[in-house]
C-alpha positions in Angstrom: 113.8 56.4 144.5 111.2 58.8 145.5 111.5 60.6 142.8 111.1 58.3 140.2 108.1 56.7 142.0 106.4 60.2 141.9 107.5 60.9 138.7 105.9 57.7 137.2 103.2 57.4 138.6 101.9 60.4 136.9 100.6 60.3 133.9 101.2 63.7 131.9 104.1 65.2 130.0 107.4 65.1 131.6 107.9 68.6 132.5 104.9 68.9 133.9 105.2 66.2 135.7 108.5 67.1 137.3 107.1 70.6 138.4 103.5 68.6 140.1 105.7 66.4 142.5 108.6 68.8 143.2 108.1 71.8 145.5 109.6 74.9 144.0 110.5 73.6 141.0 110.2 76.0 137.6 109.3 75.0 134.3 112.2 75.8 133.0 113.9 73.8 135.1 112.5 71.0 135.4 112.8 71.3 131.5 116.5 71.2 131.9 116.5 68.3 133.6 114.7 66.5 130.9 117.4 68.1 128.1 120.2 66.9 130.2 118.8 63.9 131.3 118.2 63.2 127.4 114.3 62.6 128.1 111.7 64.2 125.3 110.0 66.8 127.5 106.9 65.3 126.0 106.8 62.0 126.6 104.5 60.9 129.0 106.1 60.3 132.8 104.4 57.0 133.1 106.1 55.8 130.2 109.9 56.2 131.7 111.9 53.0 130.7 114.7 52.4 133.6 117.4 53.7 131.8 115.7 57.2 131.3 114.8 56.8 135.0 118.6 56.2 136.1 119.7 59.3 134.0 116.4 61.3 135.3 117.8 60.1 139.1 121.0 61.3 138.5 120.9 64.8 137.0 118.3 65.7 139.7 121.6 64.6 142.1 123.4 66.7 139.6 120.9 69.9 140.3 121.0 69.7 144.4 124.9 69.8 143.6 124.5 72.8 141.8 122.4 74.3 144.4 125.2 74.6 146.9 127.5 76.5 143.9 124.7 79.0 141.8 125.7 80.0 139.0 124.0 83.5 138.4 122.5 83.1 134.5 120.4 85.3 132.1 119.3 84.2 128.8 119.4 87.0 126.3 117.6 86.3 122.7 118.9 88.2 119.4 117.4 91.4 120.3 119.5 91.7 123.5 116.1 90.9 125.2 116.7 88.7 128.5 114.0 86.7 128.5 114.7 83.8 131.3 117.3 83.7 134.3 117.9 80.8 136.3 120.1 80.4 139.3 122.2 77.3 136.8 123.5 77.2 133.4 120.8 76.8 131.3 121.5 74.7 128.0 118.5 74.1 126.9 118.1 76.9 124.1 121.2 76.2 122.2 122.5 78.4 120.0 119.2 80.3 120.0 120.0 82.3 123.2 123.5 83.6 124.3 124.0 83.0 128.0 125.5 85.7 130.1 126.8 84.9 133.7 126.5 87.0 136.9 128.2 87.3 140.4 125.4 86.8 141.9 121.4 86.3 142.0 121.0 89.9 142.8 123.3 91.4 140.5 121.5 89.1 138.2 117.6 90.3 139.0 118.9 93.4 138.7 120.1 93.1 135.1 117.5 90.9 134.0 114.8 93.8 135.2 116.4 96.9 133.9 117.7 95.9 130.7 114.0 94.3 130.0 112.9 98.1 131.2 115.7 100.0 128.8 114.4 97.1 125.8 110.9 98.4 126.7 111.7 102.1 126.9 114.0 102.0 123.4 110.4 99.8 121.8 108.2 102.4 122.6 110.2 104.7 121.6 110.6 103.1 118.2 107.2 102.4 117.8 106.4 106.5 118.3 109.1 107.4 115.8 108.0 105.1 113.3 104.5 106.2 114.0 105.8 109.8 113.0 107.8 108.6 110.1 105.2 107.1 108.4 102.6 110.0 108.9 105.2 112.3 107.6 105.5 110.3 104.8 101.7 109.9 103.7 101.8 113.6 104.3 104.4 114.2 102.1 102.9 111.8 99.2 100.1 113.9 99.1 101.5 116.7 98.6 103.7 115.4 95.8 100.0 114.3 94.5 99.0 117.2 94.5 102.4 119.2 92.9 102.4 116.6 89.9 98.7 117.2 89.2 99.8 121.5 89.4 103.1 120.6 87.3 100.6 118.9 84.6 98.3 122.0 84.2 101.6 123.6 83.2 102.2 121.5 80.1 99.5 124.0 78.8 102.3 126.6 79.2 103.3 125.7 75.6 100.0 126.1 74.7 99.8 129.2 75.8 103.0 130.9 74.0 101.3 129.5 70.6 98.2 131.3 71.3 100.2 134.6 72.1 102.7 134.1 68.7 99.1 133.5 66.9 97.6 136.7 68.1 100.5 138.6 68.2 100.6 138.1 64.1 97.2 137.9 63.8 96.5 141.0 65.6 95.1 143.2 62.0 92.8 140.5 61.7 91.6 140.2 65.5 87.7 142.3 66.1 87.7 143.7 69.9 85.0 142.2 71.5 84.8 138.9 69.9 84.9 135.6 72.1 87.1 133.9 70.1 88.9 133.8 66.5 90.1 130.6 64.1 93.8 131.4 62.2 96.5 129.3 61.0 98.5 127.5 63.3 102.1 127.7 61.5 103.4 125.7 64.4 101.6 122.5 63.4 103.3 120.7 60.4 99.8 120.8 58.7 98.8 123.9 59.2 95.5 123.0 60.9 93.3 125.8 62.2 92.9 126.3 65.7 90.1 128.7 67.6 92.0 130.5 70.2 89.2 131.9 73.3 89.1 135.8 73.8 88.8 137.8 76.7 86.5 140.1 75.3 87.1 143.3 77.8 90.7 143.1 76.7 92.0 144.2 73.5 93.2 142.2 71.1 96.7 143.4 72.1 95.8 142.2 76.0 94.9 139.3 74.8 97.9 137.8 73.5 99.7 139.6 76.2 97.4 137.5 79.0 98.3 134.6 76.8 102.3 135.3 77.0 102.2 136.0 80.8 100.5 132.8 81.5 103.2 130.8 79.6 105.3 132.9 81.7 103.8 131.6 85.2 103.4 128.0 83.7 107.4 127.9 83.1 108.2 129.7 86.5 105.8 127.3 88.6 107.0 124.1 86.5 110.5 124.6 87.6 109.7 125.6 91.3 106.9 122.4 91.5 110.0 120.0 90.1 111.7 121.6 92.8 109.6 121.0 95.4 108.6 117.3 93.9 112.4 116.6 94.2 112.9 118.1 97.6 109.5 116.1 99.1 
């Protein structure tokens, strides 16, 4: 009757519709009287055939029923998040919502309210640990940067002990106070010669000594810095 006649002579989508010529009427609602009513929420009001009318007429009869017996519902997505209530079953959501009854419209409001605050509160939360997560982690990337370019300069460490064997039997044929002297190097297969630098305040003696001790450091720091690479 009235209803329709208000309904139709409108001329926008259902829903809409529905919510213009009935006081107090929600959207989500007056969307669940076009899903049970099996009207696209869409389609224009104007357009209404009489069947769709009849069945429009008689779930709204259904709804004033339901108004005398609430029945207390929140709508809770996958993430536990309530994000409508209704004082009916809502159906309109499917599977895509689990619906989860209360006593009553207060006990309802105030579940709806403080599990959207707890959702809210365990977000934020979130959000600042994985803010401090992820700057721990560029922190620590650098640092491993930084180690792996260290635990390269060691692979001179080798280096290093050659130049120390050289001098050591080289030492007859060392001058103090020479920068630097070419000898055999009876490590390499082909016996190529190789200029090894001179710290010429040090004897020759100190020389391949400072050579030795700085294979020395480059093995202790390689194994801490894998350590610590490993570790990070």
């Amino acid at each position: 009757g009235e209803l329709a006649l208000a309904v139709t002579s409108q001329s926008m989508p259902m829903a809409k519709a529905l919510v213009s010529v009935v006081d107090g009427l929600s959207p989500l609602i007056a969307r669940e009287l076009c899903v049970c009513a099996n009207i696209d929420t869409d389609k224009l009001s104007n357009e209404l055939d009489a069947v769709e009318i009849l069945r429009l007429t008689a779930q709204f009869e259904i709804l004033k029923k339901q108004l005398e017996n609430v029945e207390p519902t929140m709508l809770v997505d996958a993430n536990g998040v309530p994000f409508e209530f209704s004082y009916i079953d809502i159906t309109q959501y499917g599977l895509s919502a689990e619906r989860q009854k209360r006593s009553s419209l207060s006990e309802l409001l105030e579940d709806v309210f403080a599990e959207r605050d707890r959702k809210e509160r365990i977000r934020s939360a979130s959000n600042e640990l994985s803010k401090l997560v992820n700057n721990l982690i560029q922190r620590i990337a650098k640092k491993i940067i930084i180690r792996k370019k260290e635990q390269e300069k060691c692979a001179d460490g080798e280096k290093w002990r050659v130049y120390g064997e050289l001098l050591k039997a080289n030492l007859y044929a060392v001058e103090r106070g020479v920068p630097y002297i070419d000898v055999q190097n009876y490590y390499d297969p082909e016996l190529k010669t190789v200029r090894i630098p001179l710290n010429v305040a040090l004897t020759p003696a100190q020389n391949a000594q400072r050579y030795f001790k700085e294979y020395k450091k480059c093995c202790n720091a390689a194994g801490l810095l894998g350590q610590l690479i490993e570790e990070s």
